[in-house]
C-alpha positions in Angstrom: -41.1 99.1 31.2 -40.4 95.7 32.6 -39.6 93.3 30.5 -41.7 90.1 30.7 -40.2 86.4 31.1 -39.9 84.3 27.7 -39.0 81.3 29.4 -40.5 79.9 32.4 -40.3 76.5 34.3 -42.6 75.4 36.7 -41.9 72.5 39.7 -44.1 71.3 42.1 -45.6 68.8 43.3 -48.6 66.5 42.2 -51.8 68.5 43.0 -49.9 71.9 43.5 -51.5 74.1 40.8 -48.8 74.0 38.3 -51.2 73.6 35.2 -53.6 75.8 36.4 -51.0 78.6 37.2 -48.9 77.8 33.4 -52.5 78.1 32.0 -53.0 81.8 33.2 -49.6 82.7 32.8 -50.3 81.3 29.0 -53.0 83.5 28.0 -51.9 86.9 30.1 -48.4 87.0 28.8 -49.0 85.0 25.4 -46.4 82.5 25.7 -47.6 79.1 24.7 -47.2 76.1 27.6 -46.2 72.8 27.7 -47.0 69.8 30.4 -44.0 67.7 30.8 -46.0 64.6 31.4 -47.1 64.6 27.8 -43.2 64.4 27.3 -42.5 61.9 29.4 -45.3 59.6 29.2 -46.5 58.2 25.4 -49.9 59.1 24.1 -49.3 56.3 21.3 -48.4 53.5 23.9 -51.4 51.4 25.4 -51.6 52.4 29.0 -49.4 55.3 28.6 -46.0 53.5 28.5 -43.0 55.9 29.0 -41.1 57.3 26.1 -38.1 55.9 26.0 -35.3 58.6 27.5 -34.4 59.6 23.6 -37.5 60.2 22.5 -38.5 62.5 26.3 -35.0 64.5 25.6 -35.3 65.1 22.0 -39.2 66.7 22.4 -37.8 68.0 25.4 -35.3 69.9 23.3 -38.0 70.7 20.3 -39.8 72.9 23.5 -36.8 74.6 24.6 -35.1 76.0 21.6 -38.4 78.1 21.2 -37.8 81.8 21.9 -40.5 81.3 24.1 -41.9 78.5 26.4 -43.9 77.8 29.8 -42.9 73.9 30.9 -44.6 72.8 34.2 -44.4 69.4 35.6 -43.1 67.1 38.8 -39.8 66.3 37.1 -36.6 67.5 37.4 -33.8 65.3 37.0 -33.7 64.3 33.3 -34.7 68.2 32.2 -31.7 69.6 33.5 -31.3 71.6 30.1 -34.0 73.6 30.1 -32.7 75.3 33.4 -29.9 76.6 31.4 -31.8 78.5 28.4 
């Protein structure tokens, strides 16, 4: 039997199907997802101001150190770590 993925990271481009296709792969496989934008931009800042880079690594971090995890968004550069889990 093959043994499924726990942890998956998703890159692509605006418009690419990268929340559509971490959706699916959500409910087949039962591994909950995550959309990077809601970890980089702040739902409690009016006009959806940026978290400041502490705040983006250290929810970053709460996602990754979860046995399981589906991330998916445009960014790459500042989420360096959860290429290495």
């Amino acid at each position: 039997m093959t043994k499924m993925p726990r942890r998956i990271h998703i890159i692509g481009s605006t418009g690419s199907g990268k929340t559509y296709l971490a959706k699916n792969l959500s409910k087949q496989w039962d591994i909950p997802y995550y959309e990077l934008d809601k970890v980089m931009w702040s739902s409690s800042v009016e006009m959806a101001g940026k978290n400041s880079p502490e705040v983006r690594d250290k929810l970053l971090h709460e996602i990754i150190v979860k046995d399981s995890w589906i991330v998916e968004g445009v960014y790459y550069k500042w989420l360096a770590e959860s290429l290495y889990f």
